[in-house]
Each structure stands twice: as C-alpha cells, then as structure tokens.
C-alpha positions as a Markdown table, in Angstrom:
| # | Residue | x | y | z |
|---|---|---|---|---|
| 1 | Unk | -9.7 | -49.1 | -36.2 |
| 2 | Unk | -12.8 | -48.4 | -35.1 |
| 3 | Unk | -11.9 | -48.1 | -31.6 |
| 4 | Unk | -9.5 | -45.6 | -32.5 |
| 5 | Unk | -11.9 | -43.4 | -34.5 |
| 6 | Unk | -14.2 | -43.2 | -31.2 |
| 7 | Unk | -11.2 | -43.1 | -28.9 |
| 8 | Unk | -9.5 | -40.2 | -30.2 |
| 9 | Unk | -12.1 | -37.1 | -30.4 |
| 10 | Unk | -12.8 | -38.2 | -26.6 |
| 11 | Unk | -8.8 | -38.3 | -25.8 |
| 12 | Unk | -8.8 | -35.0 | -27.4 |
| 13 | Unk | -11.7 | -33.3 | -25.8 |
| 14 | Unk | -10.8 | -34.4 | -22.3 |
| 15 | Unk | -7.3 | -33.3 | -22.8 |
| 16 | Unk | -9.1 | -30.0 | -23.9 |
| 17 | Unk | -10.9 | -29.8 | -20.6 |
| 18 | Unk | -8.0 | -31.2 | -17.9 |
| 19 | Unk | -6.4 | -28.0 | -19.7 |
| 20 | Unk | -8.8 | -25.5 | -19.6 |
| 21 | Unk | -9.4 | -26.6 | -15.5 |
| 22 | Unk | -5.9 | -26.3 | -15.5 |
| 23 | Unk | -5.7 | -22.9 | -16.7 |
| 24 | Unk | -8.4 | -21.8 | -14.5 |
| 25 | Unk | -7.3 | -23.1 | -11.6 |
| 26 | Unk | -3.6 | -21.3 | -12.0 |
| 27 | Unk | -5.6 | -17.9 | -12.8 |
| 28 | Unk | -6.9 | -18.2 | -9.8 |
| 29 | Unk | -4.0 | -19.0 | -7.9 |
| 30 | Unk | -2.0 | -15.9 | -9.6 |
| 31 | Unk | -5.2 | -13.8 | -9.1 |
| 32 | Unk | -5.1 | -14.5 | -5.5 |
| 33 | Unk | -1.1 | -14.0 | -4.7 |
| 34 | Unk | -1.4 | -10.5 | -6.1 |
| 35 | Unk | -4.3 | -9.8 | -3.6 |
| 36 | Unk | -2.4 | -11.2 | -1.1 |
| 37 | Unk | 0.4 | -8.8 | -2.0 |
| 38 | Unk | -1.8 | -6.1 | -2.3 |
| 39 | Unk | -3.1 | -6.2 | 1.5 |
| 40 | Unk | 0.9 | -7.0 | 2.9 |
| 41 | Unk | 2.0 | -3.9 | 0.6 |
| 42 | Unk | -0.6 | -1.8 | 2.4 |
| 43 | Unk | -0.6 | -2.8 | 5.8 |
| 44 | Unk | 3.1 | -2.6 | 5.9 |
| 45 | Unk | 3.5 | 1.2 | 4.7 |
| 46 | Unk | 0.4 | 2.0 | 6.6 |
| 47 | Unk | 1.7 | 0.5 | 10.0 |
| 48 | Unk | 4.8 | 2.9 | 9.1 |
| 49 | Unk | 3.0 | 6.0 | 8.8 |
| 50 | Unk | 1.2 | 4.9 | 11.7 |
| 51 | Unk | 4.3 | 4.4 | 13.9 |
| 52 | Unk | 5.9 | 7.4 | 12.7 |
| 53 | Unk | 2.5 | 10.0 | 13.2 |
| 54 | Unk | 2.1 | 8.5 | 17.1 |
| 55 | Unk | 5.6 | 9.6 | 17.8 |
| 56 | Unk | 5.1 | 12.9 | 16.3 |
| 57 | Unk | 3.7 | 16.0 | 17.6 |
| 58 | Unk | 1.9 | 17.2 | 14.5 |
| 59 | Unk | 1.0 | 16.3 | 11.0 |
| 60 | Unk | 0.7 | 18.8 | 8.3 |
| 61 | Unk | 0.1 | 19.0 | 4.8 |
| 62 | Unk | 3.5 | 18.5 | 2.5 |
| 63 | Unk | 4.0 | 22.0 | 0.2 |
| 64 | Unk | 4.9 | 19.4 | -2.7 |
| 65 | Unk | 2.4 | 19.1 | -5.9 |
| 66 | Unk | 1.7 | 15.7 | -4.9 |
| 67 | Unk | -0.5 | 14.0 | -2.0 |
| 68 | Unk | 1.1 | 13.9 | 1.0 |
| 69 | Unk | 2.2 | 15.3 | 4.6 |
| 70 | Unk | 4.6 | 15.8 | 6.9 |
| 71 | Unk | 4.6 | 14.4 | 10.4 |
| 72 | Unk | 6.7 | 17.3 | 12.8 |
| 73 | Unk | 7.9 | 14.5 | 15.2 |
| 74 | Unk | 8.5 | 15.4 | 19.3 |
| 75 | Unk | 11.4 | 16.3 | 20.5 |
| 76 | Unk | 13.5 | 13.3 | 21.7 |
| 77 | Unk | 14.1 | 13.3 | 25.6 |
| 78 | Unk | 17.5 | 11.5 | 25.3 |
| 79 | Unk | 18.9 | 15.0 | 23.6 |
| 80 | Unk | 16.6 | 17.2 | 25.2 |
| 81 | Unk | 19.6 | 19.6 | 26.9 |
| 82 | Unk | 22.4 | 19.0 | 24.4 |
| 83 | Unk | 20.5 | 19.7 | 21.2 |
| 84 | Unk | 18.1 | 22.8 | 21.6 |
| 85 | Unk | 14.8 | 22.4 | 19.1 |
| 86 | Unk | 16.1 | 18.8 | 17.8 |
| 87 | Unk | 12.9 | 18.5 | 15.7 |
| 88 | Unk | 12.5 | 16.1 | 12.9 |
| 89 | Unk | 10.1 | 15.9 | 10.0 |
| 90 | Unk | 8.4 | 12.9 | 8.2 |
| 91 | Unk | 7.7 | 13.5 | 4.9 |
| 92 | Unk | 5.2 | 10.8 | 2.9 |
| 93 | Unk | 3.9 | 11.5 | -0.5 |
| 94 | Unk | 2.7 | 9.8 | -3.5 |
| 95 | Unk | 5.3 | 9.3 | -6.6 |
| 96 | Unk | 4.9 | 8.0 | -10.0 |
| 97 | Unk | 7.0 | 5.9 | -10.8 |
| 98 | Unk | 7.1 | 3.6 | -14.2 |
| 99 | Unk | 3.6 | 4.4 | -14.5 |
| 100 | Unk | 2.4 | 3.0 | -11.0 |
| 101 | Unk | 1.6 | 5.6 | -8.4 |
| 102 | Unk | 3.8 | 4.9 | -5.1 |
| 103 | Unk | 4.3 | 6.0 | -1.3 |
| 104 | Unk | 7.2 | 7.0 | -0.5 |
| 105 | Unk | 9.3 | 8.5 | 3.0 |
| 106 | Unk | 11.6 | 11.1 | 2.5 |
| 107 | Unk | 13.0 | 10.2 | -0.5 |
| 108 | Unk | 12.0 | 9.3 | -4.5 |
| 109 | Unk | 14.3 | 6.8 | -4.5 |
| 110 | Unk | 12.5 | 4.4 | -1.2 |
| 111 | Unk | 8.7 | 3.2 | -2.1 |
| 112 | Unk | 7.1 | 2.2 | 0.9 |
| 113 | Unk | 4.6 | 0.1 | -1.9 |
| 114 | Unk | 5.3 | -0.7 | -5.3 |
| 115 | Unk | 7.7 | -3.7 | -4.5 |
| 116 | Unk | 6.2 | -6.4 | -6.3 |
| 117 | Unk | 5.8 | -7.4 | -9.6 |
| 118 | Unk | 2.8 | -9.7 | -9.7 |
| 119 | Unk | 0.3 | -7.3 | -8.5 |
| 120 | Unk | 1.6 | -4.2 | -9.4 |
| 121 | Unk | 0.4 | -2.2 | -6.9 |
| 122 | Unk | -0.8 | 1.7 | -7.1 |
| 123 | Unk | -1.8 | 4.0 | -4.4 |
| 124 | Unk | -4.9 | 5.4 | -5.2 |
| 125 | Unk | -5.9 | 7.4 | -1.9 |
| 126 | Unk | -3.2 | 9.0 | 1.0 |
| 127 | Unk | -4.9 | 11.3 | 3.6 |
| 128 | Unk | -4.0 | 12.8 | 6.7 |
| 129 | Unk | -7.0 | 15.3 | 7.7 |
| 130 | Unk | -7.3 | 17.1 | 10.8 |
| 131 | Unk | -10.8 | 16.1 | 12.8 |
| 132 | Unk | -12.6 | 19.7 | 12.6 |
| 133 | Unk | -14.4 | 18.0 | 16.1 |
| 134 | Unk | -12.0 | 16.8 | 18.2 |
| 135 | Unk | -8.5 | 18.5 | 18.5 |
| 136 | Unk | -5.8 | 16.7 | 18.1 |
| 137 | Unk | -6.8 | 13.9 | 16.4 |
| 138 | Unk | -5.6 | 13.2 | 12.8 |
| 139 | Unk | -7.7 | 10.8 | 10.4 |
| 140 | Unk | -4.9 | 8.5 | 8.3 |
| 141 | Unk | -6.1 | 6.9 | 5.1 |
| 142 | Unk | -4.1 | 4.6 | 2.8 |
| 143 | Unk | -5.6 | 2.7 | 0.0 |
| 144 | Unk | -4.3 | 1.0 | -3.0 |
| 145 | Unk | -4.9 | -1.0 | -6.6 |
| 146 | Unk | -3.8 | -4.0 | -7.7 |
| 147 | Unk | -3.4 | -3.5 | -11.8 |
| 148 | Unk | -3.6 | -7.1 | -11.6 |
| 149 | Unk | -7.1 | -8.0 | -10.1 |
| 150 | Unk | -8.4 | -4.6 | -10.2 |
| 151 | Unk | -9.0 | -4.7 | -6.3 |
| 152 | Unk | -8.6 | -2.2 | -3.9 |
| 153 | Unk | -8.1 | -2.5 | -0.1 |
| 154 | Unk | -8.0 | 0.1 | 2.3 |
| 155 | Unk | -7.0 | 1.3 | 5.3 |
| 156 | Unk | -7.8 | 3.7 | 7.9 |
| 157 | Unk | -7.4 | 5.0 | 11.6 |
| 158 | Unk | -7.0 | 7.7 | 13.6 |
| 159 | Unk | -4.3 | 8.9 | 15.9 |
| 160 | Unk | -4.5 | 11.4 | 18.6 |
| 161 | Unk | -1.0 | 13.7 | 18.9 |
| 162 | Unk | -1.9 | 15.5 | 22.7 |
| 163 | Unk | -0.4 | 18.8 | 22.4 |
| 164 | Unk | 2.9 | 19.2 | 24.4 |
C-alpha cells in the first residue's frame, strides 16, 4: 500500500512530462510544415512571375486599386505574319480573399499562393519597379506571411527585358 502511495504521484508526473515533450515536440513539427509551405508557396508563384516577365517585353504598373503589374509580353515569332500586333498581357495582383491577402494571374478566381491550410499564407509585399540606373531592367519582389508562425520569407531578383 505503501508502494502504491509513492508509485503513483511519480506515474502521474512522468506521464505529465512524456506529454508535455509530446506536445512540444508536435508544435514543432506543425510549426515547421507551415514554413516549409510558406517558402514552396513563394518560390512557386515567384518562379511564375519570373518566367512570365523574361518572355515579356515590358512590365508596367496594373491601373487596379490593388498591388500589382502587368507584364506586355513579345510578340510570338510563330504568328509573327498571320496575326499583326499579337501582344499579350500578364496581369498579377494582390486579392483578398477570406481574410488572407493572395497573388493572383489574370483572374480572382486562380491564387498563385494561398493554397494551403496549415500555414495560411498572406502576401505581404509584390513589386515590380523600374531601375531608375540601368534601362531595362525591372526589380521583382515577392514576400509573404505565414499566420501560422508569423514568418516571413522573401524573394527577389531582377530581370533585364532588352528593348526590341
């Protein structure tokens, strides 16, 4: 009887612990998926806007309330003589949408970002600025928030459109 007096606190207190460790440990396993989702979300729509402002002849600011700009692509050589001033535009802005600010191309209804749920993931910064220095080359930042962990993670280059 004893035994059992002395036995049980300690059962009860190391229990306590495996459980709090426990808890920790899957915090930090949740805390570290939704960063991981964070930087795939952002690298993904930034290698988009990326791809799509190398093929394009110009980027200019969007006339829409929101953040965002339009990338005037080249014309395409395949179509050249058949289709006079074939021209197409790029638009990327910044939505809100169910409270979580999100990029999207060409349409509301397409996020670029915003597609998971763990991290819950909000675009805090979109740029596309003309370098006042050197003409021709456009300075593209991207960065985003995970309501989550409260991190941020950016990212930035520049691209040089030669004019045509």
């Amino acid at each position: 009887m004893g035994e059992t007096l002395i036995a049980l606190p300690m059962l009860v207190i190391l229990m306590m612990a495996m459980t709090g460790i426990f808890m920790f440990c899957m915090r930090a396993y949740f805390y570290h998926l939704a960063d991981g989702e964070l930087v795939q979300e952002i690298q993904s729509a930034f290698v988009r806007v990326v791809e799509d402002a190398l093929a394009g002849k110009a980027i200019e600011r969007s006339g829409r309330q929101s953040p965002g700009f339009d990338i005037i692509s080249r014309q395409n050589p395949l179509y050249r003589d058949s289709v006079p001033d074939n021209l197409v535009t790029q638009s990327y802005w910044l939505h809100n949408m169910a409270g979580l600010v999100k990029l999207v191309r060409s349409s509301d209804d397409a996020p670029l970002t915003g597609d998971h749920t763990l991290a819950r993931i909000t675009i805090v910064e979109f740029s596309a600025e003309k370098d006042e220095k050197y003409p021709g080359v456009y300075k593209l930042r991207l960065t985003g928030k995970s309501e989550m962990t409260k991190h941020e993670y950016t990212m930035c280059t520049a691209v040089y459109l030669p004019p045509l």
